[in-house]
Every structure is written in C-alpha cells, then in structure tokens.
C-alpha positions as CSV (number, residue, x, y, z in Angstrom):
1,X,-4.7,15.5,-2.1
2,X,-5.4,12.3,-4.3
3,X,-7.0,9.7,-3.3
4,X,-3.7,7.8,-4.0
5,X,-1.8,10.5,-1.9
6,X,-4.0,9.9,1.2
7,X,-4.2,5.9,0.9
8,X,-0.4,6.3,1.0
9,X,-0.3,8.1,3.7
10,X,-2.9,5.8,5.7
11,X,-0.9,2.6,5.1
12,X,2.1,4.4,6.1
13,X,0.6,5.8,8.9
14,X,-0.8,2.7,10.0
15,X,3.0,0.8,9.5
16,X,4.2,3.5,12.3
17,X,1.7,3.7,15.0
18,X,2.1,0.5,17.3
19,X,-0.1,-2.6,17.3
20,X,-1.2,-4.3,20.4
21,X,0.3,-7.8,20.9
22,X,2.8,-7.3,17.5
23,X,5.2,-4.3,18.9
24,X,5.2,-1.2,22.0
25,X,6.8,1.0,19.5
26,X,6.4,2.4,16.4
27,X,8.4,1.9,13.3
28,X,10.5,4.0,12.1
29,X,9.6,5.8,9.0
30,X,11.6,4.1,6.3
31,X,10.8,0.6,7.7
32,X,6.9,1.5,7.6
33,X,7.3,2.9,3.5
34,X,8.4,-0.7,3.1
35,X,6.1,-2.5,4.4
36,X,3.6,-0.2,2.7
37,X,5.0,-0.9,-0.5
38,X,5.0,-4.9,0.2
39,X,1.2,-4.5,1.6
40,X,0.3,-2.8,-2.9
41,X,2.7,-5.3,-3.9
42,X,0.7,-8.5,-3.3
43,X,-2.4,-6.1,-3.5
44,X,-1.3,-5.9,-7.2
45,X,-0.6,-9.2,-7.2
46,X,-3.8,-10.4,-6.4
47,X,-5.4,-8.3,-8.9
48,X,-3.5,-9.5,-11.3
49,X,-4.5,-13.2,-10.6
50,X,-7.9,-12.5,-10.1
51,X,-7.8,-10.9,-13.9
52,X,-5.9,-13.8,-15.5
53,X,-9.0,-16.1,-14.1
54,X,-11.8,-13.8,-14.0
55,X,-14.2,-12.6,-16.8
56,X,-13.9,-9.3,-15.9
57,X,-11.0,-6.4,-16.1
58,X,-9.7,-5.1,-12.7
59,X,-7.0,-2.9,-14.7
60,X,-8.8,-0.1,-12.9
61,X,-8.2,-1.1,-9.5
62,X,-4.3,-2.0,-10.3
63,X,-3.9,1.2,-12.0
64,X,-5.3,2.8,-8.6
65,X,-2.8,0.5,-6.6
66,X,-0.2,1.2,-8.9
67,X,-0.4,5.2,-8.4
68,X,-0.6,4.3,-4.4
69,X,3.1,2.6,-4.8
70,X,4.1,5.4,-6.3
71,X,2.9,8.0,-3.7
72,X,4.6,5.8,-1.2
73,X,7.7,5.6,-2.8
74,X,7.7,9.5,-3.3
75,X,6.3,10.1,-0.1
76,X,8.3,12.2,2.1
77,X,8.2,12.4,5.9
C-alpha cells in the first residue's frame, strides 16, 4: 500500500470514527470521503499559497496531496 493509499484511508478513517463533544456517531462512509477530500483541498490550497510567496518549491508535497485526493476519491469501502 502507498503512502498515498494509507493517508487516505487514515483521513477517512478518522472522518467515521466519532469525536468527543462534535458527534456520538460515526459518519457514514460517503459523508467522511467528503470531508476527506475538503480536509487535501485547502491542504493543497495552502501549499499552493505558501509557493506563490515562498522562495522555495513545495510542488512535491502538492503532488503527494494530490495522489492522496485521488486515493480518496477511488477509495472504496
């Protein structure tokens, strides 16, 4: 498994399992994938303000972010 693959899975996983003081129950499955996906969204986001500012390149870390989106949108239950 990628390390993509198993950061998917983690955030996933993470969207399901209930949070004290947010909600008792889990999410379902399809709700979680979304939130997942909005969690890399503003992850790539960032990067990609940080980049426009910075000296540096962080093309690395938004490809890596990138490839975790995917495996979240192809992940299967």
């Amino acid at each position: 498994m990628t390390e993509q693959k198993k950061k998917a899975k983690e955030l996933i996983d993470k969207y399901m399992s209930p949070i004290d003081g947010l909600h008792k129950y889990p999410m379902c499955f399809d709700t979680a994938k979304q939130c997942a996906i909005l969690c890399v969204d503003e992850i790539i986001s960032e990067l990609a303000e940080i980049n426009n500012n910075e000296s540096f390149n962080v093309s690395k870390y938004g490809n890596f972010w990138q490839q975790v989106k995917e495996e979240i949108i192809n992940y299967k239950n």
